[in-house]
SERO-4910 file (N, C-alpha, C, O; in steps of 0.05 Angstrom, whole numbers):
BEGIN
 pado doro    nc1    nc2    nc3   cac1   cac2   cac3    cc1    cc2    cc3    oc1    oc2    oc3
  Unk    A    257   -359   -210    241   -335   -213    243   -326   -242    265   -327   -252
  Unk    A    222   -318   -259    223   -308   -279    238   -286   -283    242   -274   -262
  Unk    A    249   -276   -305    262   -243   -311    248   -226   -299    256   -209   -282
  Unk    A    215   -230   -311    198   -206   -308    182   -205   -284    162   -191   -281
  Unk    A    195   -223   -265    182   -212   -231    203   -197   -218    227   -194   -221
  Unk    A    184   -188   -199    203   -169   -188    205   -180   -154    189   -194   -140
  Unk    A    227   -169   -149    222   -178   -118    197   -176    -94    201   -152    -91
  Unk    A    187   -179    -85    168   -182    -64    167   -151    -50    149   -135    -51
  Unk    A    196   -148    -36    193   -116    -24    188    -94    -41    174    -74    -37
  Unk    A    204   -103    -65    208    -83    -92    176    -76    -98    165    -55    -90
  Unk    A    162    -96   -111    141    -93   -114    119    -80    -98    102    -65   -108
  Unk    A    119    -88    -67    111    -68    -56    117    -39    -55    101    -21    -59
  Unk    A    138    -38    -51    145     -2    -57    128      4    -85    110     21    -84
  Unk    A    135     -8   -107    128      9   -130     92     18   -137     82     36   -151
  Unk    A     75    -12   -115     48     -4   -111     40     19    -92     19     31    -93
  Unk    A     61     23    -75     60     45    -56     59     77    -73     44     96    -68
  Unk    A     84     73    -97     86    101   -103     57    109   -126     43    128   -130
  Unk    A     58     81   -135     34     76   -159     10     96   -140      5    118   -149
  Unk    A      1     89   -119    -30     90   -107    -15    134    -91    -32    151    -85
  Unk    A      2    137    -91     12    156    -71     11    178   -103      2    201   -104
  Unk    A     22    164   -124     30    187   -143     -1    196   -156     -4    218   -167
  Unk    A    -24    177   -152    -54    176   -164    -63    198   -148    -67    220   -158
  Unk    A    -67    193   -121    -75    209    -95    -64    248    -99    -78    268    -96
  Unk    A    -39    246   -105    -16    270   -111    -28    272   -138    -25    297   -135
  Unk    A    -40    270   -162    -51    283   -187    -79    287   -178    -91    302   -194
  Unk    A    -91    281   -162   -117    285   -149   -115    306   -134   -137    312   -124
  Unk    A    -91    325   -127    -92    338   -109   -101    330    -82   -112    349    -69
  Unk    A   -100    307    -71   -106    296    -46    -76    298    -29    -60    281    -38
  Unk    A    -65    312     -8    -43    306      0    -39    283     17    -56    278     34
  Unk    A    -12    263     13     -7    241     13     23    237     15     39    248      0
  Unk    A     28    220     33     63    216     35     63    184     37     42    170     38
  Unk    A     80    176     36     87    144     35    106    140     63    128    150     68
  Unk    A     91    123     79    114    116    107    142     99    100    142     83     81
  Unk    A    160    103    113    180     85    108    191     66    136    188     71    160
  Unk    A    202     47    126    216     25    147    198      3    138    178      2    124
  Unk    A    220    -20    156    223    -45    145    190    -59    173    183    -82    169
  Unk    A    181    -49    187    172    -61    211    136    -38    209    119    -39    226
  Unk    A    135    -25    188    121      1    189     81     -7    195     73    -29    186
  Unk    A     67      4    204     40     -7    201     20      3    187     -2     -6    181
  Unk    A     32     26    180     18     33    153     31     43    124     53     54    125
  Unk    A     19     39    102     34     48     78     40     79     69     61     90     64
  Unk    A      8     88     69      5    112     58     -5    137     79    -23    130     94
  Unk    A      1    155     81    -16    176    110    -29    192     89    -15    196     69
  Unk    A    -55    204     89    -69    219     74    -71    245     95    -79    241    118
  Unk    A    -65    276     84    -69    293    106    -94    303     99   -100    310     77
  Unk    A   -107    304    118   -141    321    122   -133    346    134   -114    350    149
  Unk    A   -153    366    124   -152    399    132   -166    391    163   -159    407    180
  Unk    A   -183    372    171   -189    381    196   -172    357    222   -179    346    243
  Unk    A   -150    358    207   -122    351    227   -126    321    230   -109    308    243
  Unk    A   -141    311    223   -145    277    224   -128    263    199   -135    269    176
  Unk    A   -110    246    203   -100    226    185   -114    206    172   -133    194    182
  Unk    A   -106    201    150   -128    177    136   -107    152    131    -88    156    116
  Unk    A   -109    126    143    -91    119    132    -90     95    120   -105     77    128
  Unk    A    -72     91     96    -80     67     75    -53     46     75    -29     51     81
  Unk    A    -63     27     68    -53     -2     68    -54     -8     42    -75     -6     29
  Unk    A    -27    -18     28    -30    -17    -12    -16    -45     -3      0    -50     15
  Unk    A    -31    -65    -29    -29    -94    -29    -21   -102    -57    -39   -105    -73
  Unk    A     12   -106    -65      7   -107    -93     18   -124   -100     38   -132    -88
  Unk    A      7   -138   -124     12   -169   -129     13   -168   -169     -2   -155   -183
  Unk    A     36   -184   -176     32   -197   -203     18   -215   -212     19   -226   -234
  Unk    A     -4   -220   -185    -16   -248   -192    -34   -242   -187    -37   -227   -168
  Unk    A    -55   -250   -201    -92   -247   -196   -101   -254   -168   -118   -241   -156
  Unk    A    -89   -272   -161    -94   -280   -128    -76   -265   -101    -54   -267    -92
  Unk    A   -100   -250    -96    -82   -230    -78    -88   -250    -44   -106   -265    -38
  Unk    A    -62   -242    -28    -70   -259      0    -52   -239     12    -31   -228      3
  Unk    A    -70   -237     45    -57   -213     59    -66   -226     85    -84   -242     90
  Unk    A    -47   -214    100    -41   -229    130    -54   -204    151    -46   -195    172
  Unk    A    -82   -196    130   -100   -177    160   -102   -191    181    -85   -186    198
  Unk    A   -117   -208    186   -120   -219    215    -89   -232    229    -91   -243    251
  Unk    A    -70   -232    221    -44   -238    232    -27   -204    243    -12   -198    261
  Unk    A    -39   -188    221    -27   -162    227    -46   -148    264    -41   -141    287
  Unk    A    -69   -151    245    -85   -131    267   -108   -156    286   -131   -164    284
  Unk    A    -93   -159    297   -110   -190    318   -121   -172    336   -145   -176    335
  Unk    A   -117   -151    355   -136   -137    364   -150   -104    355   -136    -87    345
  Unk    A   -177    -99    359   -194    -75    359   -172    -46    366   -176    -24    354
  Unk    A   -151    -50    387   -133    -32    402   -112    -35    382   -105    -12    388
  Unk    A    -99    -40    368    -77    -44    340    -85    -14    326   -107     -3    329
  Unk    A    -64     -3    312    -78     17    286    -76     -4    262    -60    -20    254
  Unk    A   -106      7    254   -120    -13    233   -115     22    209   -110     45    215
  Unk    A   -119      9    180   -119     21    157   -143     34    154   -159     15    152
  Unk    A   -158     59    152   -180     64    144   -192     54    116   -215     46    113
  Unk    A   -169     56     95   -172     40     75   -152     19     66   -132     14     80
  Unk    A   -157      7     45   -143    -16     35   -143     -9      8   -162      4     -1
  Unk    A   -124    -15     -6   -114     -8    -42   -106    -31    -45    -92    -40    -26
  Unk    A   -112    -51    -72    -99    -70    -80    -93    -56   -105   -109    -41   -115
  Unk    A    -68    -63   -114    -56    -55   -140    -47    -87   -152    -37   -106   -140
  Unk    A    -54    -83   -178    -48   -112   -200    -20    -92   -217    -16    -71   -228
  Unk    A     -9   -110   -212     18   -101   -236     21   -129   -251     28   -151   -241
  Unk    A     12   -119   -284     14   -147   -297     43   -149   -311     55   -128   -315
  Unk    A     53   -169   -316     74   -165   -325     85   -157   -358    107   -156   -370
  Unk    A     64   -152   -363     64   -137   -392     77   -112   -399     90   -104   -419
  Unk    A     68    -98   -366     79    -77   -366    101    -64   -359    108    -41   -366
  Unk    A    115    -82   -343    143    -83   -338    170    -79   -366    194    -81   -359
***
């Protein structure tokens, strides 16, 4: 592994806070779920009591690959209303 990668879970968390801290300067309210087993990333709160909820995909590599159809195989599953891919290049590290 290079210096400048970061671990797999690591990296996910930090695209989580990345897309959660954007949402939070937008004044959009937003929390980040936690656990190891969780099915969604981000919960967005709506004034008319409905949840929004987002799925953040973040990768050091231009080629992003995500295991939707392994996650959500049926219509009855909670599915993401949205999807966030975040690029973290390693420049910026």
């Amino acid at each position: 592994m290079k210096q400048s990668q970061i671990e797999k879970n690591f990296l996910g968390i930090a695209g989580e806070y990345v897309v959660c801290a954007e949402l939070l300067k937008r004044k959009v309210p937003a929390t980040i779920t936690y656990g190891n087993q969780k099915a969604i990333d981000i919960i967005v709160i709506c004034k008319d009591k409905k949840n929004l909820n987002i799925e953040v995909k973040t990768s050091m590599s231009k080629r992003i690959v995500t295991g939707f159809f392994q996650k959500y195989t049926s219509p009855e599953a909670l599915h993401p209303d949205f999807w966030v891919i975040v690029y973290i290049d390693e420049k910026t590290l």
